[in-house]
N, C-alpha and C positions, 0 to 999 in steps of 0.2 A: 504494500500500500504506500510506502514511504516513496519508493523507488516512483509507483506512477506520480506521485506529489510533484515528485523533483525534474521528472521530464515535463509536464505541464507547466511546473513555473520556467523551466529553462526554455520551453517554445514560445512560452507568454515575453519571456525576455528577447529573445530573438525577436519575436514579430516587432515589438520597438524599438529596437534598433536597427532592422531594417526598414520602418517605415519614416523614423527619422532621415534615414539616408536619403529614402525618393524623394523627399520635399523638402523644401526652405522653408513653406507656410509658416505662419504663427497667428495665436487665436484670431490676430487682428482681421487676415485677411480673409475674405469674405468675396468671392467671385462670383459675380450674375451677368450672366448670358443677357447684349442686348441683341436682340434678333435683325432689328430693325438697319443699325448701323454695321451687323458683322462682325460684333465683337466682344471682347469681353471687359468687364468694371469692377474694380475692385470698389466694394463699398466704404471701407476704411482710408484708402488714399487717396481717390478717384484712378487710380493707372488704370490706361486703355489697353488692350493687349490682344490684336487681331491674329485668330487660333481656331480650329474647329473644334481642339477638345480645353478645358478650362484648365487652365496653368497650373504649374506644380511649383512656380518659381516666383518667394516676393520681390513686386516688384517697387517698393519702397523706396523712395530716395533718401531717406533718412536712415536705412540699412545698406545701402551702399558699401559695398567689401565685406559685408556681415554674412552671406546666404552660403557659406559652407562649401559650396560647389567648385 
């Protein structure tokens, strides 16, 4: 029983640390599809970011050299 404990918390721990790795995000950002213009908005900083699938990357200018990547 211990044993599956421990692989459960160890996939638990994997899975965030590789979902850290695919994104920059942070709570702040917040991406909505505008249809209309083709693009996407972040609601936190206004960035525009013309993409068919919604970003993985912030695009803050106030994080500038911070996104890890």
């Amino acid at each position: 029983m211990a044993f599956l404990l421990f692989i459960l918390g160890f996939g638990v721990f994997a899975y965030m640390v590789w979902k850290r790795r695919m994104t920059t995000l942070t709570r702040n950002c917040r991406w909505r599809q505008d249809r209309a213009a083709g693009d996407w908005v972040c609601a936190y900083c206004s960035e525009r970011v013309v993409s068919e699938k919604e970003p993985l990357v912030c695009r803050d200018p106030e994080r500038d050299g911070m996104t890890g990547l």
